[in-house]
BAKOLZA-768864 format. One line per 4 residues: number of its first residue (from 1); their letters; for each residue x negated, y negated, z negated of N, C-alpha, C. Coordinates in steps of 0.1 Angstrom, whole numbers. Atoms other than C-alpha are relative to their C-alpha. Example, Ala and Ser with C-alpha at 12.3 -4.5 7.8 and 13.67 -1.06 7.14 Angstrom:
BEGIN
1 = as = -9 12 0 -123 45 -78 -9 -12 0 ~ 9 11 0 -137 11 -71 8 -11 -8
END
This chain:
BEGIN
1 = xxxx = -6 -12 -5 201 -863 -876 4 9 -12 ~ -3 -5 14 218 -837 -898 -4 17 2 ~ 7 -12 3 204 -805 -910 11 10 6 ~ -9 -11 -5 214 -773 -893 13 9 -6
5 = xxxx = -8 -8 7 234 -763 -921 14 -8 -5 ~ -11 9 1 258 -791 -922 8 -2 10 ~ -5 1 -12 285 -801 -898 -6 -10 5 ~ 3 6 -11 275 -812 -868 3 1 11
9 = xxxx = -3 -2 -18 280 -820 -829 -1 11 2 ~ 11 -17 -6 256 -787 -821 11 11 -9 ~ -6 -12 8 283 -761 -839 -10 13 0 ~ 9 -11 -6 268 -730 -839 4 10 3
13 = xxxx = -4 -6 -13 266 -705 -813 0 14 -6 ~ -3 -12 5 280 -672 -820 1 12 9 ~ -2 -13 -10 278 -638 -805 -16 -3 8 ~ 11 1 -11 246 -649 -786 -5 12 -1
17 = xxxx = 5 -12 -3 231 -617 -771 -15 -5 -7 ~ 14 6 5 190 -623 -786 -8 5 16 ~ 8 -4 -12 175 -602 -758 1 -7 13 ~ 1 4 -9 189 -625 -731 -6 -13 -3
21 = xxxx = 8 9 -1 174 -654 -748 -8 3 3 ~ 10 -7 2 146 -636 -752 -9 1 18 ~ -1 2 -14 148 -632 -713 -4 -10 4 ~ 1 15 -3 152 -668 -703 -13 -8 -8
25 = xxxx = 7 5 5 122 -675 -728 -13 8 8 ~ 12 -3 -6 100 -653 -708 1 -4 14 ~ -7 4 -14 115 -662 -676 -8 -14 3 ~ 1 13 2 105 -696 -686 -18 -4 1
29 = xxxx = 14 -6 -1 70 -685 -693 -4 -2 16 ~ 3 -5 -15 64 -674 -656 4 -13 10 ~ -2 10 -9 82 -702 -641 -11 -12 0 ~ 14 9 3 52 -728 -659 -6 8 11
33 = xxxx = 10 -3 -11 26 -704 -641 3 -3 13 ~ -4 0 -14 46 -705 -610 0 -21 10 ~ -1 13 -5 55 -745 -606 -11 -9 -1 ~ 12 8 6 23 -760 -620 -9 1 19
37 = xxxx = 13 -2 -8 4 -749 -587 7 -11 14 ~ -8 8 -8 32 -774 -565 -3 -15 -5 ~ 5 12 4 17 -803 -590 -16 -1 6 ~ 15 2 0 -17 -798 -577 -4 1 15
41 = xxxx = -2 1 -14 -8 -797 -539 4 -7 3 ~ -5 8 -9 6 -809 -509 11 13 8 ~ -7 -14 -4 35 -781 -497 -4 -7 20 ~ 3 5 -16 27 -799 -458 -13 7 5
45 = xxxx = 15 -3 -2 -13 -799 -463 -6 11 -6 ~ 3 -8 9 -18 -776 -492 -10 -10 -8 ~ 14 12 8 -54 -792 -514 -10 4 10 ~ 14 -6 -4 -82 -793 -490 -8 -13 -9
49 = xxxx = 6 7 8 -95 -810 -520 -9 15 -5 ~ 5 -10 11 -100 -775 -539 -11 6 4 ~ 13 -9 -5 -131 -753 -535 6 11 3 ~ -1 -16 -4 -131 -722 -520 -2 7 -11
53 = xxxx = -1 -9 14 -121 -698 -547 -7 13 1 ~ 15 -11 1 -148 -673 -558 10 14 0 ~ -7 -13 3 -137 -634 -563 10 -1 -8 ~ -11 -2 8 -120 -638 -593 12 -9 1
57 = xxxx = -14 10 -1 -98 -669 -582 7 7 10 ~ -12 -5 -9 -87 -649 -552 10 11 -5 ~ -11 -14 7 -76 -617 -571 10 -9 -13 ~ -12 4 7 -59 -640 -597 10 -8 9
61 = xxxx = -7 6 -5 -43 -658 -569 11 10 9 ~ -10 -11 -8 -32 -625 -549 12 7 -13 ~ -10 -1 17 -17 -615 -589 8 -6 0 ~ -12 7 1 1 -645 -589 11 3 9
65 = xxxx = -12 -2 -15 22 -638 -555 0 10 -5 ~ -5 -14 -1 24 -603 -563 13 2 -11 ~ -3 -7 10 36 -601 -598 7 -14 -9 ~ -4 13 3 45 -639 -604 10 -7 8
69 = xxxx = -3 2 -7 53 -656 -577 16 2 3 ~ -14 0 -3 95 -658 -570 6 10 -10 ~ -5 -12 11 99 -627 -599 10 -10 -8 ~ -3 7 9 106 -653 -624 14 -9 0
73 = xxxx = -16 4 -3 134 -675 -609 6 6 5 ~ -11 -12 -2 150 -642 -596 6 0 -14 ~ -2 -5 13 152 -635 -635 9 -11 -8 ~ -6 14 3 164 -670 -642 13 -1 4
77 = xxxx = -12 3 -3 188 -671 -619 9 12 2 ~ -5 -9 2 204 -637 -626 4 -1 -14 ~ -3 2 13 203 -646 -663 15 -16 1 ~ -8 7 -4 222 -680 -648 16 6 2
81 = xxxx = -17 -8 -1 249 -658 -633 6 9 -13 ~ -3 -8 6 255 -636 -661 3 -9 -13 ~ -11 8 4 261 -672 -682 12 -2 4 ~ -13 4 -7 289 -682 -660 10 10 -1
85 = xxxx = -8 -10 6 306 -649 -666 3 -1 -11 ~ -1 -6 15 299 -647 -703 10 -14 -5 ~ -4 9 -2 314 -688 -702 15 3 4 ~ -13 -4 -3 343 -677 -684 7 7 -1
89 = xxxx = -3 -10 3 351 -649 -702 5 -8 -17 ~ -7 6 10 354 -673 -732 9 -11 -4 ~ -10 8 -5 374 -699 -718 11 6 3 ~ -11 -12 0 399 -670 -707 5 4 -19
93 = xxxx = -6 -1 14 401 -660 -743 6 -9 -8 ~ -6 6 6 407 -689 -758 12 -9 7 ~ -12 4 -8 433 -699 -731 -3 -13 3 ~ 1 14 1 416 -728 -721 -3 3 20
97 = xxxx = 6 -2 -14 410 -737 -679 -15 -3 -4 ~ 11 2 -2 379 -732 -670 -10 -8 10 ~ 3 6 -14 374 -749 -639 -6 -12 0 ~ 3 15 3 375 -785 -648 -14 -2 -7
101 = xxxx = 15 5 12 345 -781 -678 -9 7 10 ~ 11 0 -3 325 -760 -654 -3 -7 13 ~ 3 9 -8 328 -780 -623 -9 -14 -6 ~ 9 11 5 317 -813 -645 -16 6 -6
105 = xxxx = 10 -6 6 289 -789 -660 -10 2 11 ~ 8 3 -9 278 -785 -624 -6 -9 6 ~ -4 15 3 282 -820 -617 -13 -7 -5 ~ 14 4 9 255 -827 -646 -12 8 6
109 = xxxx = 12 -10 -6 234 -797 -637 -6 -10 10 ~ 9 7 -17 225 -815 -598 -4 -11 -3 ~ 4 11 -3 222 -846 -610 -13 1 -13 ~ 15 0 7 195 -835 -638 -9 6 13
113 = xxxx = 9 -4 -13 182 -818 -606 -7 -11 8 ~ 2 13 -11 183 -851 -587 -10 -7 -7 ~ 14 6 4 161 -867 -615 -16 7 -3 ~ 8 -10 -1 141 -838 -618 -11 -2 14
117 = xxxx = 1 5 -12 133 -844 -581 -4 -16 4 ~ 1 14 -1 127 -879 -583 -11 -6 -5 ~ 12 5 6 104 -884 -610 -9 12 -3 ~ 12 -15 5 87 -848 -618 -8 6 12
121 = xxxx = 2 -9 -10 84 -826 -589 8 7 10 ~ -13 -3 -13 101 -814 -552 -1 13 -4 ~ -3 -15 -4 104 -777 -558 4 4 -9 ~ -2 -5 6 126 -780 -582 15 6 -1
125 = xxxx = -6 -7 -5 156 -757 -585 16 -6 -6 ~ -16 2 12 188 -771 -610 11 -6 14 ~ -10 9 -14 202 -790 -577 7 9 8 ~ -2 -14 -10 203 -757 -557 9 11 -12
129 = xxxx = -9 -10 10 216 -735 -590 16 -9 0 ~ -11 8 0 244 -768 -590 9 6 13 ~ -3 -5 -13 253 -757 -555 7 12 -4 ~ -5 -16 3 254 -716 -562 10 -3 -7
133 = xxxx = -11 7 7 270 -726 -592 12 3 0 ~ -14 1 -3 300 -736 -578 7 9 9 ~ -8 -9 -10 303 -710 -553 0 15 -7 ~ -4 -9 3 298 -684 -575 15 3 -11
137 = xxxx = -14 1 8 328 -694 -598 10 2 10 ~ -10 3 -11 347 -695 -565 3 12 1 ~ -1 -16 -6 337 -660 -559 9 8 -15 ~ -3 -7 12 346 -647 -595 11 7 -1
141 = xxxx = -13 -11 1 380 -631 -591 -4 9 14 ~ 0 -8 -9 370 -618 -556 -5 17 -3 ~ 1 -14 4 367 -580 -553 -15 3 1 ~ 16 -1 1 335 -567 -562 -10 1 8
145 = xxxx = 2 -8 -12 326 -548 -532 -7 -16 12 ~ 1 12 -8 329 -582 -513 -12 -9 -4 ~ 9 9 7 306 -603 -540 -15 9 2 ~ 15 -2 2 278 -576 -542 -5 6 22
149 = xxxx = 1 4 -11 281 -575 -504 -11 -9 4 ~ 10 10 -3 270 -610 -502 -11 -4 -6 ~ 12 -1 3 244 -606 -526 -10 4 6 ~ 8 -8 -4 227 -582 -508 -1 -6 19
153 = xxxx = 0 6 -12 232 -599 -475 -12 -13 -1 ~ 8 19 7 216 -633 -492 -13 3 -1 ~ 16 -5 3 187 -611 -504 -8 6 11 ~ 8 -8 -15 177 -590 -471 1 -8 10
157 = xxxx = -3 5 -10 193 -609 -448 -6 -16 6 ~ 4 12 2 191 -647 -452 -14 -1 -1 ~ 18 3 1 155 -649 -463 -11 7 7 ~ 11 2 -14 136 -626 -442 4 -1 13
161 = xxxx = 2 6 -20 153 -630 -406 -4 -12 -3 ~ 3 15 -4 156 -664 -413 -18 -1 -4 ~ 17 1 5 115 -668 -427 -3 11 10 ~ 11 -6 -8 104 -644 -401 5 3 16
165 = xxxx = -5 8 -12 123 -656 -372 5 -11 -1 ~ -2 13 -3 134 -689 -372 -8 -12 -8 ~ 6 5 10 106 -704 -399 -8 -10 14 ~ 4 12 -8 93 -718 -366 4 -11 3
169 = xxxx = -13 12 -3 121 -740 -357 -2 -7 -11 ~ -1 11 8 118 -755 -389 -12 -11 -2 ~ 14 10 -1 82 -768 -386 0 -9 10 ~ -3 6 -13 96 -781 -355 4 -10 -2
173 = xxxx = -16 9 6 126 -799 -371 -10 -11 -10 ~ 7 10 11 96 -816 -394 -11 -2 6 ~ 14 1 -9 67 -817 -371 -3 -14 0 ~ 8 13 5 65 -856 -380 -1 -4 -13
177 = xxxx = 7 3 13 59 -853 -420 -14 3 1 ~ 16 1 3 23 -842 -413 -6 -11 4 ~ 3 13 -1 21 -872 -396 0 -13 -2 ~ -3 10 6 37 -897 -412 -10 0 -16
181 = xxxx = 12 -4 12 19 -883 -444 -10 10 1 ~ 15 -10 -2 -15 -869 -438 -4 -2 -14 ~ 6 -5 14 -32 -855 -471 -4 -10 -3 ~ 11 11 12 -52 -886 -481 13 -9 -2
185 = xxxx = -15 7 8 -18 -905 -482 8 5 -12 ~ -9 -8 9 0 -880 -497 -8 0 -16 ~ 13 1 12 -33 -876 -528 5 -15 -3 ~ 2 18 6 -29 -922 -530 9 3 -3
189 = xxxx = -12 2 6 6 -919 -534 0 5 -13 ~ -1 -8 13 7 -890 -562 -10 -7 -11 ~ 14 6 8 -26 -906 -578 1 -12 -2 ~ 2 17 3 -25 -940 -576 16 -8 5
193 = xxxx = -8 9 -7 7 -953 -555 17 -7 -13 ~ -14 2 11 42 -969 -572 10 12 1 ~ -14 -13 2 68 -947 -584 9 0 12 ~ -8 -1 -9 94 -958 -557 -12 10 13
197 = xxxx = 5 -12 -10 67 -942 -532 0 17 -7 ~ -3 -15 4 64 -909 -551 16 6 -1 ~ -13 -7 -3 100 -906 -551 8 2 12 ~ -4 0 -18 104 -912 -516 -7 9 5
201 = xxxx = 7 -12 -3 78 -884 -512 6 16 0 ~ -7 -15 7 92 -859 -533 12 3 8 ~ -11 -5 -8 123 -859 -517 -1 -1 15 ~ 6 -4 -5 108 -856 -487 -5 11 3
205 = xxxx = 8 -19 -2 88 -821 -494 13 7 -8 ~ -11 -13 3 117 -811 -512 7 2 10 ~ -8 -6 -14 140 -810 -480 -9 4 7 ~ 7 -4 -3 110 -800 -465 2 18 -6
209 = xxxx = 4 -13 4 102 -766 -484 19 7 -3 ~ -8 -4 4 140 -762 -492 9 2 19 ~ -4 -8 -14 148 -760 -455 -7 9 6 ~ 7 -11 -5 118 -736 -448 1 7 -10
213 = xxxx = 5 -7 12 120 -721 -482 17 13 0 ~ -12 -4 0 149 -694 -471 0 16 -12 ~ 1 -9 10 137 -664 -492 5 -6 -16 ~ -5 4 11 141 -686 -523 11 0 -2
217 = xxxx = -15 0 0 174 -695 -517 4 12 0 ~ -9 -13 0 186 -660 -506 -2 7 -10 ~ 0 -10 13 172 -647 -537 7 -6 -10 ~ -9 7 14 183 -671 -561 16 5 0
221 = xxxx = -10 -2 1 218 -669 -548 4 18 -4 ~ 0 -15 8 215 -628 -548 -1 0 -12 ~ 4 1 16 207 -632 -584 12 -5 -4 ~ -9 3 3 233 -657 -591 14 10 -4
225 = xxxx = -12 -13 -8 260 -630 -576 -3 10 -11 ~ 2 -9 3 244 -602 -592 8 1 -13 ~ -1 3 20 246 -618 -627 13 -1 -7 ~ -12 1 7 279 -627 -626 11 14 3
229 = xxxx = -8 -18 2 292 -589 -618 -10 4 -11 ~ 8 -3 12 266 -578 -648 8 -6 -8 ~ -2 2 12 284 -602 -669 18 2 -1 ~ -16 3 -4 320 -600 -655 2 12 -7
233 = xxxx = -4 -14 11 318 -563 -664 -9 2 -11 ~ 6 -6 8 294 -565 -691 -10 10 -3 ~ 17 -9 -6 265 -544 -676 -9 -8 -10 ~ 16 1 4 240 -565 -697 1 5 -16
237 = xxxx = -1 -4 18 257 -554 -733 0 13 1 ~ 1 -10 -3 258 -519 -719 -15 4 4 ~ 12 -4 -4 220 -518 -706 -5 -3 -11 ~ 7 -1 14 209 -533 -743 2 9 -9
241 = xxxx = 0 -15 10 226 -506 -760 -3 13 3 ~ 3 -15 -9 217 -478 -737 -11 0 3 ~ 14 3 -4 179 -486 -734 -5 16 6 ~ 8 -16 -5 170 -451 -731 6 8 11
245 = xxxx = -11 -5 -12 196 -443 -703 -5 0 12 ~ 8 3 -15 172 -458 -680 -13 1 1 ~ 10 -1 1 143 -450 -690 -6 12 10 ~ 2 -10 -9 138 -424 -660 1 -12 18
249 = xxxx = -2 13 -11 149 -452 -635 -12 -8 -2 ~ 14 6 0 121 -473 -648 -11 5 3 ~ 13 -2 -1 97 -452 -647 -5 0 17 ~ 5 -1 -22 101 -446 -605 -1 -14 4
253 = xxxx = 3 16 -5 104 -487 -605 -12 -2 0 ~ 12 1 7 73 -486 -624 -12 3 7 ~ 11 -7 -9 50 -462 -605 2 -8 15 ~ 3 7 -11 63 -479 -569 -4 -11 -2
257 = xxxx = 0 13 7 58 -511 -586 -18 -3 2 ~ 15 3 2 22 -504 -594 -9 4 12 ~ -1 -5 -11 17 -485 -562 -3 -13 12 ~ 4 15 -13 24 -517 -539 -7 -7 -9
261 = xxxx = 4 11 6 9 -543 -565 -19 10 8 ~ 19 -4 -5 -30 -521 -556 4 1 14 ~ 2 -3 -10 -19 -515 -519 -2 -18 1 ~ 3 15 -5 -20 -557 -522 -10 -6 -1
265 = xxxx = 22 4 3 -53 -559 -542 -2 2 12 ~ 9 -6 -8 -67 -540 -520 -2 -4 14 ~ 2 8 -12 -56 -556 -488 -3 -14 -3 ~ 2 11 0 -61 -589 -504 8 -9 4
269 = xxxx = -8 8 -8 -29 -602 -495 11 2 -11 ~ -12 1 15 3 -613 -523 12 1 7 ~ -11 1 -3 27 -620 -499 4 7 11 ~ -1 -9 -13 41 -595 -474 11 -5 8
273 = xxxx = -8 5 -8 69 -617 -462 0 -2 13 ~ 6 0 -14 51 -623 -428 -6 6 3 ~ 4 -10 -7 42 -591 -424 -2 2 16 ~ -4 -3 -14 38 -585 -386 6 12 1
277 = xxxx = -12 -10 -1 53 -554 -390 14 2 -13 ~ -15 6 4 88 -556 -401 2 9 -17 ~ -2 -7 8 87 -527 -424 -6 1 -9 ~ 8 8 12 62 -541 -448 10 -9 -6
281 = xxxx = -11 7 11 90 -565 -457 12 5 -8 ~ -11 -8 8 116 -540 -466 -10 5 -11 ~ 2 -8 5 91 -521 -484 -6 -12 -16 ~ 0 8 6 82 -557 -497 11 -4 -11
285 = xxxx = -11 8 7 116 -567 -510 5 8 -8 ~ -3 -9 9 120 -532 -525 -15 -2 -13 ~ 7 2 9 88 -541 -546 7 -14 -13 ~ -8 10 11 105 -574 -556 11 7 -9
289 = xxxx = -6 -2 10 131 -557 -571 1 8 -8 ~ 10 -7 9 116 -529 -589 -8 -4 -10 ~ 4 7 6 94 -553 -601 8 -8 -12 ~ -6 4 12 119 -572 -620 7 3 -7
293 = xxxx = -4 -11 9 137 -544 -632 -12 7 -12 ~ 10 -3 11 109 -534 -650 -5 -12 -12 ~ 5 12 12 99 -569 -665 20 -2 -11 ~ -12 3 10 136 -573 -678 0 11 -8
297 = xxxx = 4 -9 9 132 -536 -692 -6 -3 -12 ~ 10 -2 9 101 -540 -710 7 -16 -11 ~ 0 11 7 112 -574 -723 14 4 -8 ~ -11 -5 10 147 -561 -736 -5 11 -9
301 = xxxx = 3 -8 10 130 -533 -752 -6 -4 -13 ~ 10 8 11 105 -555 -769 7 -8 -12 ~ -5 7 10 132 -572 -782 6 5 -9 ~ -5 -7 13 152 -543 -797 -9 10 -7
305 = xxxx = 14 -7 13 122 -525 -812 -7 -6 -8 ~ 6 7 8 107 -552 -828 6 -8 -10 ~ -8 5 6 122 -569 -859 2 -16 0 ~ 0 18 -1 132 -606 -865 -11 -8 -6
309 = xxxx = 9 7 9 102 -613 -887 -16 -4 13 ~ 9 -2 -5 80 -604 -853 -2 -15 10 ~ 1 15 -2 66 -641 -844 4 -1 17 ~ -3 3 -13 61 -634 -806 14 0 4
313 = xxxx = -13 -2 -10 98 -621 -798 6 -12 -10 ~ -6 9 1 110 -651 -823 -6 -8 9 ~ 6 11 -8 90 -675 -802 8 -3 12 ~ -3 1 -12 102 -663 -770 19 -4 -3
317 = xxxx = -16 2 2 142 -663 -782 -1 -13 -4 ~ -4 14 1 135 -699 -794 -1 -8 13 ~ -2 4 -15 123 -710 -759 11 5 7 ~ -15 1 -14 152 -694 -744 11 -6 -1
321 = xxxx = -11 10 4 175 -712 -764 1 -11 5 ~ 1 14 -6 158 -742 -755 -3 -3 15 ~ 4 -4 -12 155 -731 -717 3 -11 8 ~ 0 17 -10 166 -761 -699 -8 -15 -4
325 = xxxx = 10 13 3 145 -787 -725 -10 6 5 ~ 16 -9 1 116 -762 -717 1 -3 10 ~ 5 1 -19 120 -764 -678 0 -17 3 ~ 2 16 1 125 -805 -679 -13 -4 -3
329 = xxxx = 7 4 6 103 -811 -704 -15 6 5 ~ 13 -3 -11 73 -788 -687 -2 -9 12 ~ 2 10 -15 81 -805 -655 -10 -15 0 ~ 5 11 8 77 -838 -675 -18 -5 -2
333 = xxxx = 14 -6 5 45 -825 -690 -8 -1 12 ~ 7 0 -13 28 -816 -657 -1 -10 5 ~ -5 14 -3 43 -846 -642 -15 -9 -3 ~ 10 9 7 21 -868 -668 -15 2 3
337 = xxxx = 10 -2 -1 -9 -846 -663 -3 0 18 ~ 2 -4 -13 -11 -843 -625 -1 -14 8 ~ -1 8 -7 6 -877 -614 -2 -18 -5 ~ 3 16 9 3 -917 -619 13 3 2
341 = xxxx = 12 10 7 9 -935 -641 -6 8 -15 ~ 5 -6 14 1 -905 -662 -17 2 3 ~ 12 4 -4 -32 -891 -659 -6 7 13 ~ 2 1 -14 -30 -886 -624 -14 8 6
345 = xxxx = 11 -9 -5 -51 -854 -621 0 9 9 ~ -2 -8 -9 -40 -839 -594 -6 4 9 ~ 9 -10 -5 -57 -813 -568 -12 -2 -1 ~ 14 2 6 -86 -813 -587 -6 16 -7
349 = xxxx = 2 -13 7 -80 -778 -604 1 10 12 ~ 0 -14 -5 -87 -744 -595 13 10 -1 ~ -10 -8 6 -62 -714 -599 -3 6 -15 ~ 0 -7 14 -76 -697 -633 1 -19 -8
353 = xxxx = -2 12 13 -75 -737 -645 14 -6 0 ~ -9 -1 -4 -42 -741 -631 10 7 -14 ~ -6 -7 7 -31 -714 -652 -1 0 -17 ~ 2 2 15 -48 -720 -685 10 -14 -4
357 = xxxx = -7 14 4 -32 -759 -687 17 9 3 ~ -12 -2 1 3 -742 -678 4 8 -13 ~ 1 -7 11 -2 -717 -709 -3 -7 -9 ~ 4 14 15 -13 -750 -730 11 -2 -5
361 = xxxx = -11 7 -3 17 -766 -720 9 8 -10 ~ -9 -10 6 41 -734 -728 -3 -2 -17 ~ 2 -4 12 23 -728 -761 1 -16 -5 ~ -1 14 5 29 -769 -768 17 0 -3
365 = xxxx = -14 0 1 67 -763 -760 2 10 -14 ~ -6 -9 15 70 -734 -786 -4 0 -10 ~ -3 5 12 59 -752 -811 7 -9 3 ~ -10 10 -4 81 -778 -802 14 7 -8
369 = xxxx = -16 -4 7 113 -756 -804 -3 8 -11 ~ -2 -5 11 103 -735 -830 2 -9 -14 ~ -4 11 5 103 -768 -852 14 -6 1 ~ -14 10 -1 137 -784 -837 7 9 -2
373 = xxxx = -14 -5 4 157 -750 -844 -3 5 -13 ~ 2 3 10 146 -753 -879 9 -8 -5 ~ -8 11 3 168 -782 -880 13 2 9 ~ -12 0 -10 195 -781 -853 0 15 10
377 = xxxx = -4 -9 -10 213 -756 -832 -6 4 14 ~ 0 -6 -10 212 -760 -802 -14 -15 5 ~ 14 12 -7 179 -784 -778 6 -10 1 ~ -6 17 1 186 -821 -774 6 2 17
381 = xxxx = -6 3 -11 193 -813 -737 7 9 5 ~ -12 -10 2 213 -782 -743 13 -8 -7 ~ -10 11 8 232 -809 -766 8 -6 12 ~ -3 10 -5 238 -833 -748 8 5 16
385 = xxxx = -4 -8 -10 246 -810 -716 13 5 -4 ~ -5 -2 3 269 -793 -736 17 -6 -2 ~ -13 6 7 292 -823 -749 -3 -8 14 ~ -6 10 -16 290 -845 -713 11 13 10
389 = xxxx = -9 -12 -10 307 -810 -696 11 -4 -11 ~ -16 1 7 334 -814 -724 5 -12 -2 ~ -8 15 -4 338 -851 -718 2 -8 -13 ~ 5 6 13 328 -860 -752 -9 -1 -12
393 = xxxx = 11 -1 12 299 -868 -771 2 -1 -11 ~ -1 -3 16 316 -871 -803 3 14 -4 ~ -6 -11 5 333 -841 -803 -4 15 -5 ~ 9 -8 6 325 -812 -825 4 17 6
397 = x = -3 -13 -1 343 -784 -809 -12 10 8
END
């Protein structure tokens, strides 16, 4: 391979904002803690392998839902949409159609989804962003009004009627996977069984949790939407240079923010989605997004206060570079540790052990990329992604 400073396939990437790597590197972060706990279950059974978790595993488990829990691939896939703008903003410039490279770009996307899905783990998302995807390019000239419409429809609407009225029906519509697979099947397969069963599983609990899982969807796609009005008009190069503009906005995010996270301690509950009363979920979904207004704050701030010499914010801008080898390659990772014929350790852990092996993991990835953008531009599967959308792996443009 040839040194980063010579010509090569990987050109290099110009204009890149740092803070939105920077973004996608912490984004990426959050997503390990969040997926890792879907390798050590059953989304049907759950582990009634695990022990009953002492004080401290429940308060880190009510933490996770509060403050973890779906934040992360909101931030993902808002950072998603605000590529596809920044993408189609430079394809317009240089007079090229756009349509053709990012339809095949989607194309690839679902079908690294589909292997993702196959061999890693069901809850995972690149299949479903393939989808958005495409519909948010569709939406992209429509009038704004209309787009942040169906954002906001996708986010209130879609996820909690549907999850807190019709979540029944769907248990209904599947009421023979607990049967067909009862937990000690489900454990042989993941643990001991052949690959063709584990992929017959997986896809399985992925249509499973992806037809009950309507909050996720409706946020993702809200996010999607969001990102690509952020990047259509350029809201995110305007919020990095105006940091202090909002610094009064944050702070009321901030204070409601911290506000519900202790009214959750304290009830001992992370998720207010199935509130029995209704208005816990509004006051819920206004926590979700306060909440991630503040984590993208603090993390863009971090990035322009701190200089380039400062290791953590290079760390995180290398993983965001490498954001798609990092979400594979975790999967991968997990994968080996959780299922056969790796070493097939699955629901065996706790939640604080859960979390420590996902923070192994992470900190195994960034040395990883910190090493390969030493040498090359852009990640092997940012590469490679890159030149299959332009329909040529030789080509250097």
């Amino acid at each position: 391979m040839t040194s980063s400073t010579q010509s090569s396939p990987a050109q290099p990437i110009k204009d890149r904002i740092e803070a939105l790597d920077l973004l996608r590197g912490f984004a990426l972060l959050g997503i390990y803690l969040s997926i890792i706990h879907s390798f050590n279950s059953s989304l049907v059974h759950g582990n009634p392998l695990a022990d009953e978790p002492g004080p401290f595993g429940r308060l880190l488990g009510t933490f996770e839902m509060l403050l973890i829990s779906k934040r992360f691939i909101g931030m993902f896939s808002l950072l998603f949409g605000i590529g596809i703008a920044i993408q189609y903003q430079n394809f317009t410039q240089r007079g090229q159609a756009f349509a053709p490279y990012f339809v095949r770009r989607m194309l690839i996307l679902g079908a690294l989804g589909a292997i993702n899905t196959s061999f890693f783990f069901h809850v995972e998302i690149l299949l479903v962003y393939a989808v958005f995807g495409l519909l948010a390019m569709a939406l992209y000239r429509a009038p704004t009004k209309l787009t942040l419409s169906m954002a906001a429809a996708s986010f209130a609407l879609w996820g909690t009627f549907f999850e807190a009225n019709l979540r029944p029906l769907v248990f209904q519509i599947f009421h023979g996977v607990p049967r067909q697979y009862p937990f000690e099947r489900i454990h042989e397969i993941y643990t001991q069984g052949p690959i063709v069963e584990q992929i017959k599983l997986r896809w399985i609990e992925y249509g499973t949790i992806y037809a009950d899982n309507a909050f996720h969807l409706g946020m993702s796609l809200a996010m999607i939407l969001s990102g690509v009005l952020i990047g259509k008009h350029r809201l995110h190069v305007r919020f990095t240079e105006n940091l202090t503009a909002y610094g009064k906005a944050v702070g009321y995010a901030a204070a409601y923010s911290l506000g519900f996270l202790l009214y959750g301690l304290a009830k001992g509950q992370g998720d207010f989605l199935f509130a029995e009363q209704p208005i816990a979920t509004v006051f819920y979904l206004g926590f979700q997004l306060c909440s991630l207004f503040v984590y993208i704050y603090l993390a863009a701030l971090f990035c322009i206060r701190t200089t380039t010499g400062n290791v953590l914010r290079q760390a995180l801008i290398n993983n965001g570079k490498l954001s798609l080898t990092g979400y594979m390659g975790g999967a991968a990772a997990f994968a080996l540790i959780f299922y056969h014929p790796g070493a097939a350790l699955g629901f065996q852990f706790s939640g604080p052990t859960l979390s420590a092996i996902a923070l192994a993991v992470y900190a195994g990835f960034t040395l990883f990329s910190g090493l390969w953008l030493r040498r090359f531009r852009r990640g092997p599967l940012e590469w490679l992604y890159r030149r299959l959308a332009y329909g040529n792996l030789r080509s250097s443009s």
